[in-house]
N, C-alpha and C positions, 0 to 999 in steps of 0.2 A: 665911417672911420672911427675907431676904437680911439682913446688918449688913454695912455698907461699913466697913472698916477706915481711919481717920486717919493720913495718913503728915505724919508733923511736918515733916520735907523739905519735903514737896511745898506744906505750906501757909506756909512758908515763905518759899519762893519765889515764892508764888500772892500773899504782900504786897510782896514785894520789886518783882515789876513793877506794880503797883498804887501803888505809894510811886515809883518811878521816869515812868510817866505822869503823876501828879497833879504832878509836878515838871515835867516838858517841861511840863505844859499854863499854869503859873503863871508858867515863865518867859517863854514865849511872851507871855500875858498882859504882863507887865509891861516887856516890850521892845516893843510896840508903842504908837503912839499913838493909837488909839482900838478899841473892841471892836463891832459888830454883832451883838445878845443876836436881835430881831425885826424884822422892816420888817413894817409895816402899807400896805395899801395904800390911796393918797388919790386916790378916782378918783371924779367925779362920779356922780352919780347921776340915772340915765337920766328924760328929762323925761316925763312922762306925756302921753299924747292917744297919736290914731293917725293912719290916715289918711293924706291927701296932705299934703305942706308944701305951705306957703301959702295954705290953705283957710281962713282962719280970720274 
């Protein structure tokens, strides 16, 4: 079994751009005037029978 060695550096700077994205993304947030989390979609729902139209 292999031991991967911690490089403090490296984690380091592995939070630094994780702290520097979570900031673009809140400022972005907070300069815009509204957010899109989901769209659902509102689409009828197909009428049952079959057949020809206008047979009825």
């Amino acid at each position: 079994m292999h031991k991967k060695i911690n490089n403090p550096k490296s984690q380091t700077l592995d939070s630094k751009i994780a702290l520097e994205n979570a900031v673009s993304v809140s400022g972005m947030l907070l300069t815009t005037e509204c957010v899109i989390t989901g769209v659902k979609s509102v689409e009828p729902a197909m009428p049952m029978g079959g057949g020809m139209p206008g047979m009825m």
